[in-house]
N, C-alpha and C positions, 0 to 999 in steps of 0.2 A: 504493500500500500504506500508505505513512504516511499521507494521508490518510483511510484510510479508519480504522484504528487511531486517529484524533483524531476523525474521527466519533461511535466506538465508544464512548469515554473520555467525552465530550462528555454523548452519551445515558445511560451508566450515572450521570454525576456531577446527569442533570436527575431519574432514578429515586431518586437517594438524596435529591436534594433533598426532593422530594415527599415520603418516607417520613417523613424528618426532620422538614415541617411537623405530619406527624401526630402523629409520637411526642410531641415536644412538648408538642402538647394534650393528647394521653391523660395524659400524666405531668405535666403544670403546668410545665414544665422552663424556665431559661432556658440560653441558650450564651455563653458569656464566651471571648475568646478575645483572648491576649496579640495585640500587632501582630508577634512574630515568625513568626509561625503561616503556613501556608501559604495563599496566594491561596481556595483551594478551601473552607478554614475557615472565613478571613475574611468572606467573602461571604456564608455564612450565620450569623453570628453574631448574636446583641440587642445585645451591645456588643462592642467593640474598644476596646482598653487597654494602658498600661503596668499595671505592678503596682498603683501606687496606685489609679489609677480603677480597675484592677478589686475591688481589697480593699473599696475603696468601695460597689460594686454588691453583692458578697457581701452587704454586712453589709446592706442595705437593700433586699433582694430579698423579694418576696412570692410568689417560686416557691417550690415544694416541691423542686424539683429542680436542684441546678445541676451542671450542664457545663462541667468548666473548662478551656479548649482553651492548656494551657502546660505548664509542667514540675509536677513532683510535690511541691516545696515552695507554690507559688501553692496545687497542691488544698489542704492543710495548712491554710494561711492562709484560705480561704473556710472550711472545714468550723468551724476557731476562732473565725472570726465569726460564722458561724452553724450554731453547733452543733445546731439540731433539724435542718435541711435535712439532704438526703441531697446528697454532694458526687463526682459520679462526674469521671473522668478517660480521657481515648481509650484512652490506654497507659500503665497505670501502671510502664513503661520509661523513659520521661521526665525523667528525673534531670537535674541539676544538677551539674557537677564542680566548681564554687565555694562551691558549699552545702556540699560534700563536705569541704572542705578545713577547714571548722573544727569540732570535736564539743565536748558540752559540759563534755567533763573536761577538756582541756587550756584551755575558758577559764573554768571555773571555778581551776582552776590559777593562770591570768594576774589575775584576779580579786582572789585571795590575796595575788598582790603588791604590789597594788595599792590598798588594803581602800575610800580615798578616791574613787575613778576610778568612773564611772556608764559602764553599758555601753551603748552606741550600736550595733545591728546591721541589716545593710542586711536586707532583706525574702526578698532571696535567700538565704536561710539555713533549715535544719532547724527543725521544731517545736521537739523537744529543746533547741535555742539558743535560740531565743526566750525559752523558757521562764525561759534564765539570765540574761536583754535587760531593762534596766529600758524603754529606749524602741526600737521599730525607726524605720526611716527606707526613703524612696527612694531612687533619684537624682532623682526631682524636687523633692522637701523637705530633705535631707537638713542642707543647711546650716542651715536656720531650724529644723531637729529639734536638730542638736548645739549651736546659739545659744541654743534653749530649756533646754538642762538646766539643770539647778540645781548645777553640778560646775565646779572649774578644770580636770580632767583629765579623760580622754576613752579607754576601750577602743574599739576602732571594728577592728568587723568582717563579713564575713571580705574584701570587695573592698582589696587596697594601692591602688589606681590611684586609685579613688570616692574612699578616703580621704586622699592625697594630695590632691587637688583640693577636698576639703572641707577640709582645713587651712589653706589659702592665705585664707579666709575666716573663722577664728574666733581667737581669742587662748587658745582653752584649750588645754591641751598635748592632742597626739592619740596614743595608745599602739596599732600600727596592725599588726593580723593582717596574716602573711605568705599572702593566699589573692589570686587575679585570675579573672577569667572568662576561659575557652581562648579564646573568638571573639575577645572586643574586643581578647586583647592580644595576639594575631598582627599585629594590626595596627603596619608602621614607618613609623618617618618617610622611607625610604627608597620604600615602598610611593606614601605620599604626596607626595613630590616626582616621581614615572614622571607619577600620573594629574595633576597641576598642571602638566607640560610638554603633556601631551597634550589638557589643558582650561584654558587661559592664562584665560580668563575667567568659570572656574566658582567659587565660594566652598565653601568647605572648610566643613563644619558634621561635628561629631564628638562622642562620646559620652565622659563623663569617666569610663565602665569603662577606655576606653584608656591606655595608655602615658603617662605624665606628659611626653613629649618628642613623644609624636603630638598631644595637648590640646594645647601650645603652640602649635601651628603655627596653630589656627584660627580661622577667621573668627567663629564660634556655636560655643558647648560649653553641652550643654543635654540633660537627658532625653528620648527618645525623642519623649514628648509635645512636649516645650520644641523638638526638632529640625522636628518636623510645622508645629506653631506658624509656629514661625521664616521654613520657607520658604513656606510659602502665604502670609507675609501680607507677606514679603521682597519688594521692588523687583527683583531679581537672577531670572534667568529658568533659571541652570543654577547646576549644586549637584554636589559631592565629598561623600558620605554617606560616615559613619564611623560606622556601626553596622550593626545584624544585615539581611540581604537583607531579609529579610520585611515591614520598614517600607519597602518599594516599594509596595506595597499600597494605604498611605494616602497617601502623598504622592502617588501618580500619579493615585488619584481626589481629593484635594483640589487639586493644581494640576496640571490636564491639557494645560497648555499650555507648562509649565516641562519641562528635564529635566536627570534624575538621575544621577550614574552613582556606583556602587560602589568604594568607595577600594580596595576588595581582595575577587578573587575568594573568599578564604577567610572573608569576613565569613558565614558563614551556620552556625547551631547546630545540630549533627545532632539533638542532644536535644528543643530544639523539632519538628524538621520531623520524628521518628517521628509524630506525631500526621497523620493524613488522613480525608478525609468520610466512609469505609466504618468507619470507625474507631470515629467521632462516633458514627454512627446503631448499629453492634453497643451499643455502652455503656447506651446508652437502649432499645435490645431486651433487653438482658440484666439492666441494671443495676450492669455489673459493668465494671470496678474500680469499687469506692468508697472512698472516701478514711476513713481512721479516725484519731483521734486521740486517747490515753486520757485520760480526764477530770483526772486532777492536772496532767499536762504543757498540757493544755488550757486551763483554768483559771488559769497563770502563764503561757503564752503571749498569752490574748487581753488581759493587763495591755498587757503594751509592744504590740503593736498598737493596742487603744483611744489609749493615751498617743500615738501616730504620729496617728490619725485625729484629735486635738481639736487638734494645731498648726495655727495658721494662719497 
């Protein structure tokens, strides 16, 4: 029975594929899709990405159409880049609770107190914030974005965790929202010390959304990208991953001969994983969600993005 149920799965996921090739071409479309995304996404996607590279692709895309397989602040962020593009999303249910966690009154507020302080916002954040963001950041820039401003003080928000770990590298004071991401900071060091008994010779690589006492422990602490990186090109043949499942994905097709295991069953985003293939190809048959963003909020957000895209 189960087999046959994984047959079934199997075939409707090879029908969608194919539909998907089509829609595509009819619409000029490309498919962008974060690497927490599910196997089924990833696989047909034009690229796979953290936030940056994809911000990247948005803004430099000669499709009419993008698909942007992540959460609802990512769609935001492509449609700001490129604002002619139609910018749909699988489900625009896909939210963000860390994006959530800062609006822009309360840091236009912090702002206030502040009137010296240049605001630094990670990516994961609302248009609306952006908007109040002199520069955003990654986690894979983030220190050479708050090294670049032009300020000895620093708002930095909404991640605490990202920004603890970026303070450890600058000298400017860092004035640091109380927001974290639900996934990474489930994560303990308790968590971590079970799988390092149970894998005496795998290396810990971990993502600096995490816990400022789980980042300690590790061998690499690096963006999603900087994690992939790290282990394909690592000597070390097994690995303690400390970020979202879905970066199984890449690492298992870039090094198929190493292996992985998950620091914690709870590493995985329900918000990402609403998004699946039936999902994809409905959006591109209908058109629908699309992402909107009003042109004054638009216009002061694609500032601090631009200003993220020219550091190097």
């Amino acid at each position: 029975m189960e087999a046959l149920a994984l047959e079934r799965k199997a075939e409707q996921n090879r029908e969608l594929r194919e539909r998907l090739v089509q829609l595509k071409k009819e619409r000029n479309a490309i498919i962008l899709a974060h690497y927490y995304q599910r196997d089924e996404i990833q696989e047909v996607a034009d690229f796979r990405g953290d936030s940056f590279l994809l911000a990247q692709k948005a803004a430099a895309t000669d499709a009419d159409v993008i698909v942007f397989c992540g959460v609802h602040f990512m769609g935001e962020s492509a449609k700001i880049l490129a604002p002619n593009k139609i910018v749909l999303v699988p489900d625009e249910r896909a939210g963000c609770p860390m994006a959530d966690m800062v609006h822009p009154i309360g840091l236009r507020e912090l702002k206030a107190k502040h009137p010296n302080a240049k605001v630094v916002t990670y990516i994961n954040s609302s248009a609306d914030v952006k908007a109040e963001t002199d520069i955003c950041c990654t986690s894979a820039n983030a220190v050479k974005v708050v090294n670049s401003v032009d300020a000895d003080e620093i708002i930095w928000c909404p991640d605490k965790n990202l920004g603890h770990y970026v303070s450890q590298f600058t000298d400017k004071k860092m004035i640091i929202w109380e927001g974290y991401c639900n996934t990474h900071d489930m994560l303990t060091v308790k968590d971590v010390a079970e799988m390092r008994a149970k894998h005496p010779n795998a290396q810990f690589v971990v993502h600096p959304e995490c816990r400022p006492e789980v980042v300690a422990l590790a061998d690499f602490v690096g963006s999603t990208t900087a994690i992939i990186k790290y282990c394909r090109e690592s000597d070390h043949q097994e690995f303690i991953v400390g970020t979202e499942d879905g970066t199984g994905y890449q690492l298992r097709l870039d090094s198929p001969n190493k292996t992985f295991h998950f620091a914690s069953k709870f590493l995985v985003c329900p918000n990402m994983k609403v998004n699946n293939l039936k999902k994809v190809v409905r959006c591109l048959e209908t058109m629908q969600p699309q992402i909107y963003v009003s042109p004054e909020v638009a216009d002061k957000a694609r500032l601090s993005l631009e200003r993220m895209l020219q550091v190097k």
